[in-house]
C-alpha positions as CSV (number, residue, x, y, z in Angstrom):
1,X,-16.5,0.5,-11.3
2,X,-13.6,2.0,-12.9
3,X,-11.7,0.4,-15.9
4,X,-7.7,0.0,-15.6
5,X,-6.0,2.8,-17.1
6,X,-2.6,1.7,-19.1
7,X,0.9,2.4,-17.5
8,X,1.6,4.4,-20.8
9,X,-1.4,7.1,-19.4
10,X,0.8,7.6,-16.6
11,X,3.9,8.1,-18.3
12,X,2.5,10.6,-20.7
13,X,0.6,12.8,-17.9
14,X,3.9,12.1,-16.1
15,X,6.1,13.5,-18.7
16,X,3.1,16.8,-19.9
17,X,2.9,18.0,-16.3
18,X,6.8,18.2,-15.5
19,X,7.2,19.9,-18.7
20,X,4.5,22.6,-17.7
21,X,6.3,22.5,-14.3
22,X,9.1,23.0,-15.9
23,X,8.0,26.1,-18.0
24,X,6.5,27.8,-14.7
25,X,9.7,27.6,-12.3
26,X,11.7,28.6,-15.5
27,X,10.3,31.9,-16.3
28,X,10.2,33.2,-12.4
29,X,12.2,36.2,-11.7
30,X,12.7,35.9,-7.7
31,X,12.9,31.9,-6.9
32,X,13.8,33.1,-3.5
33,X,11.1,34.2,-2.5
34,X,8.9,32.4,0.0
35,X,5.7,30.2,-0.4
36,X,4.1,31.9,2.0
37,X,1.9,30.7,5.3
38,X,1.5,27.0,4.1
39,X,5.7,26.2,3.9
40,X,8.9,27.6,5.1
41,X,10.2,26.9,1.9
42,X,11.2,29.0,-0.7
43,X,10.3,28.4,-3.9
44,X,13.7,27.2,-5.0
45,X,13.7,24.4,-2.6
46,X,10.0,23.9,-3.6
47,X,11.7,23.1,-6.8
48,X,14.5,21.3,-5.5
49,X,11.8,19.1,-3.7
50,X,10.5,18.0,-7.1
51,X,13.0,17.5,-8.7
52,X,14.6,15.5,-6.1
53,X,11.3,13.0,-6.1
54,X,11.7,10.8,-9.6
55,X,15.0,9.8,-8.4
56,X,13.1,8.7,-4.9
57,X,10.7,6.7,-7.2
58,X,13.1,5.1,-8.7
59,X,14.9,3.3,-5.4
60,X,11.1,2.6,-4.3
61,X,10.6,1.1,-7.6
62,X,14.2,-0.8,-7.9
63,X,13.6,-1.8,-3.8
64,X,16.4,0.3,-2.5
65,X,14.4,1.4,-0.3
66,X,10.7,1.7,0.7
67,X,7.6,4.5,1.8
68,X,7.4,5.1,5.0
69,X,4.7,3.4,7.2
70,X,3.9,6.8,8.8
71,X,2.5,10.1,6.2
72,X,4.5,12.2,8.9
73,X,8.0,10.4,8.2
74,X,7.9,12.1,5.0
75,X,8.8,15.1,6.4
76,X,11.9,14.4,6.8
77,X,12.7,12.6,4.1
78,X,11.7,15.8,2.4
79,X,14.0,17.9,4.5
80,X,17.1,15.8,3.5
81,X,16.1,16.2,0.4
82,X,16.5,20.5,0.6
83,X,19.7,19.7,3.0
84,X,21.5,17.8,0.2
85,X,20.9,19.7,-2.6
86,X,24.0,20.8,-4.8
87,X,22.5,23.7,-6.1
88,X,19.3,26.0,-5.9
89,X,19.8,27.4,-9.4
90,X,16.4,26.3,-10.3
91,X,17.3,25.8,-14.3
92,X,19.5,23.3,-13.0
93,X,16.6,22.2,-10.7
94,X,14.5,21.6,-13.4
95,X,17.0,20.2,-15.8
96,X,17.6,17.6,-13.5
97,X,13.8,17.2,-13.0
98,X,13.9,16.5,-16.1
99,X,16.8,14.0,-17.1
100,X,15.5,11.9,-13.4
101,X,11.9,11.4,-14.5
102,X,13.2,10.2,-18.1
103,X,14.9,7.7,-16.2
104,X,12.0,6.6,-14.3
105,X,9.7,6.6,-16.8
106,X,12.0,5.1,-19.3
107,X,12.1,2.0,-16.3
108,X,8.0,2.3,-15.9
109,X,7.5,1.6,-20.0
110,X,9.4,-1.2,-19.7
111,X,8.1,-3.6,-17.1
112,X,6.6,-6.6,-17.9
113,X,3.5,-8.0,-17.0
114,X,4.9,-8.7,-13.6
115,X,5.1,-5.2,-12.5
116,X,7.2,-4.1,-9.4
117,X,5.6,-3.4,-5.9
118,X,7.4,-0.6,-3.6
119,X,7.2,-1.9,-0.3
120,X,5.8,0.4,2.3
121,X,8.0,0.0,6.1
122,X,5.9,-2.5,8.3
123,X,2.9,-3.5,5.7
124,X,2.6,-6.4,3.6
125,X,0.8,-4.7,1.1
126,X,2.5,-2.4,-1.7
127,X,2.3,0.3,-4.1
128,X,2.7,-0.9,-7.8
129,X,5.1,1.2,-9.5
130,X,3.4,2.5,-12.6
131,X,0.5,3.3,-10.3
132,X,2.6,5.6,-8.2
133,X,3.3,7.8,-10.9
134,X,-0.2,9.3,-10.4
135,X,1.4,10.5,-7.1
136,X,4.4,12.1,-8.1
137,X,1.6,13.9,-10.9
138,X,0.0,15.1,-8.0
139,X,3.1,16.4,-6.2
140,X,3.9,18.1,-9.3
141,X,0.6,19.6,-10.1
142,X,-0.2,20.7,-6.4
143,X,3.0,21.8,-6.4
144,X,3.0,23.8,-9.4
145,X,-0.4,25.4,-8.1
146,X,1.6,26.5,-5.2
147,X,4.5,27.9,-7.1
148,X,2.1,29.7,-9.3
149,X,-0.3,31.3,-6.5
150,X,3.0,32.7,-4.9
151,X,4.0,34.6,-8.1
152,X,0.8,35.3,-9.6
153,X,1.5,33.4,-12.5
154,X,-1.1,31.2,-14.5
155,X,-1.4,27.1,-13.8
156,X,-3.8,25.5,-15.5
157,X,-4.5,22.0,-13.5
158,X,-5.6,19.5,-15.9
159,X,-8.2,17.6,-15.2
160,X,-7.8,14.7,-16.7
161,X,-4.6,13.6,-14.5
162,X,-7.0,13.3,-11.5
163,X,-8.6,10.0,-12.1
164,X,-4.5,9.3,-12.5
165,X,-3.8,11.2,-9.4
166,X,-6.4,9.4,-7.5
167,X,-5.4,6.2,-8.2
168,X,-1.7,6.2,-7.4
169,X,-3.0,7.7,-4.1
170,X,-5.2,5.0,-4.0
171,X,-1.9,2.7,-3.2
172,X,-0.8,4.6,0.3
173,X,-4.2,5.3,1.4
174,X,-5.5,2.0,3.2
175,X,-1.3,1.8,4.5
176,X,-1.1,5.0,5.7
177,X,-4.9,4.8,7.2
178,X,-4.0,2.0,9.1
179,X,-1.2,3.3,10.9
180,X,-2.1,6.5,11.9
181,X,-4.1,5.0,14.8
182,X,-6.7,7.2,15.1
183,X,-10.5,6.0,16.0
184,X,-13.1,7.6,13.3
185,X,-16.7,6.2,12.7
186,X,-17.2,3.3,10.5
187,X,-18.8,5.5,7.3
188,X,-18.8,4.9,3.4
189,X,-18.0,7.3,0.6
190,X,-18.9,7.2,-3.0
191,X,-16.9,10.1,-4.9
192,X,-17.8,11.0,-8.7
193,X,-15.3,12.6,-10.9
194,X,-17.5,15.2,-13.2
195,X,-17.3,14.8,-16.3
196,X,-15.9,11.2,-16.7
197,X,-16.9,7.7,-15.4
198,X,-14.8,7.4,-12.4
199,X,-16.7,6.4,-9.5
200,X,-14.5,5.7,-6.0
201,X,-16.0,4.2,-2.9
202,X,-14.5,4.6,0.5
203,X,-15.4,2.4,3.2
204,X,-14.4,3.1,6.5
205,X,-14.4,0.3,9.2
206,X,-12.6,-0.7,12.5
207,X,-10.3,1.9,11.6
208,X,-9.1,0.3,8.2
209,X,-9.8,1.7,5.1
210,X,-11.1,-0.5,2.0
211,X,-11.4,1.0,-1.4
212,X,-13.9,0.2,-4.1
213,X,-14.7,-3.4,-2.3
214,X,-16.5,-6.0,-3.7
215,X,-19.7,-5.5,-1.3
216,X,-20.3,-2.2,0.7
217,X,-22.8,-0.8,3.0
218,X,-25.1,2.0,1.0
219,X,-22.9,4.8,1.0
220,X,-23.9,7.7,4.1
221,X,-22.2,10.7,1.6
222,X,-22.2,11.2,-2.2
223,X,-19.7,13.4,-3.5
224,X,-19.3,15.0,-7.2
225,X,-16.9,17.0,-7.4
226,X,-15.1,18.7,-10.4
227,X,-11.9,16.7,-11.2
228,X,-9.4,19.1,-10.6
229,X,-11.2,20.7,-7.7
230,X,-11.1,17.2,-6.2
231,X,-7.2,16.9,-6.8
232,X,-7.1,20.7,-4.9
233,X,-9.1,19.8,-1.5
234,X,-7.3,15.9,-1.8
235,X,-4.1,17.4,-1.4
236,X,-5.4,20.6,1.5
237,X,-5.1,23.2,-1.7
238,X,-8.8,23.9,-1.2
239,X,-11.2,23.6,1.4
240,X,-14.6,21.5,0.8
241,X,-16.6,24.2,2.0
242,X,-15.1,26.5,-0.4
243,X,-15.7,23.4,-3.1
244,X,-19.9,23.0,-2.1
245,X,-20.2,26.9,-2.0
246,X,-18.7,27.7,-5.7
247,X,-20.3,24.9,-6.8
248,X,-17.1,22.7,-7.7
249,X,-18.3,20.3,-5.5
250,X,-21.5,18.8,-4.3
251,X,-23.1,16.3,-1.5
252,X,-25.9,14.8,-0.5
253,X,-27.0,11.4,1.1
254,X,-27.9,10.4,4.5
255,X,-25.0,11.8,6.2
256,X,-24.0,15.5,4.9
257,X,-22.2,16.3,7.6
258,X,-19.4,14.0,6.6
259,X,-18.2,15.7,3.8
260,X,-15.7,17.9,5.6
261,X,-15.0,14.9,7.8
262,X,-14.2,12.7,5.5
263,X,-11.0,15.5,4.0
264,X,-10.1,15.5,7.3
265,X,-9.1,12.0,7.3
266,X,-6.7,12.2,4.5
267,X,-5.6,15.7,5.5
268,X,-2.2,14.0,7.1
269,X,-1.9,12.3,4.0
270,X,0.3,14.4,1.9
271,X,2.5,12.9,-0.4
């Protein structure tokens, strides 16, 4: 359904979007300012979130430590992360940004063909570490659209980093999924990327989520969806009505009404 994308796509989507991160949080007169309704934080510690992430990675990746079994843990793990930080000065921020994710990265290009796992608390399965540099891209592109909302400021989301964005998602998903212990009907999704070949299914059953399996039932929703609209409402940014009535999104099949259902089950699930 979708062919393997090479680690080195990661790294250089990884290493484009924290430079145009970078270039955003650099040129803002007022980084205390707040984010608005969606965080307490200001954008400063936005930034100081960010930047404190490659570093994060790079235990996960070494095995120093591992992603919480629970999406809502992460909370604080993020607020440590504003607690400890030694400055807010956000050149300094992103200068660290910067130097951490060279690090990483520099670790990512070099792995041989028996590439690391993070563990997740509790689960036997994993998250391969090239592969979750498509979620630190989306932390840093959601991110940067919520930086650049707050000050007006142009961010232009690329499109092409969602079938990389997806992916590393891709990782947590079924994890996270299974322990948040909540009943929803068995249902399978097929989502379309516009615009390029990727093709996802979803298939929902007993609680446990399976993606792109071998066999599937006949999928009850088809989604299309613009690529970096479908980055937008993964991540909360955007809702999927506002996607079906602009047109950035579209769905059809034999069960409609799941389209805003099925956003709802990842809606916990922000990394």
């Amino acid at each position: 359904m979708n062919n393997t994308l090479s680690r080195f796509a990661y790294i250089d989507a990884a290493r484009s979007t924290a430079q145009n991160f970078v270039d955003l949080v650099c040129s803002i007169d007022n980084p205390d300012a707040s984010l608005g309704r969606r965080s307490k934080w200001t954008i400063a510690e936005c930034v100081g979130h960010v930047a404190s992430e490659p570093s994060r990675y790079l235990d996960l990746a070494c095995g120093a430590t591992a992603w919480p079994s629970r999406p809502s843990d992460l909370k604080d793990i993020y607020a440590k992360q504003i607690a400890n930080l030694t400055t807010r000065d956000v050149h300094k921020l992103a200068a660290r940004l910067l130097d951490d994710l060279d690090e990483l990265l520099n670790l990512v290009g070099h792995f041989g063909a028996r590439v690391p796992v993070m563990p997740v608390e509790g689960d036997c399965r994993g998250v391969r570490a090239d592969s979750a540099l498509g979620i630190l891209i989306g932390k840093m592109t959601v991110h940067g659209h919520d930086i650049a909302r707050t000050v007006g400021a142009h961010w232009e989301l690329d499109p092409g980093v969602a079938p990389l964005v997806a992916r590393g998602r891709h990782q947590l998903l079924p994890c996270w999924i299974d322990h948040l212990g909540e009943a929803s009907p068995d249902a399978t999704f097929e989502i379309r990327f516009r615009g390029t070949d990727e093709r996802f299914v979803y298939q929902f059953a007993d609680g446990h989520l399976e993606i792109n399996p071998d066999e599937h039932a006949d999928p009850d929703l088809y989604v299309s969806v613009k690529p970096a609209a479908g980055v937008l409402i993964g991540y909360g940014r955007m809702s999927p009505i506002r996607g079906l009535l602009t047109g950035r999104a579209m769905a059809w099949g034999p069960s409609p009404w799941l389209a805003t259902h099925l956003v709802k089950r990842f809606a916990p699930l922000d990394a």
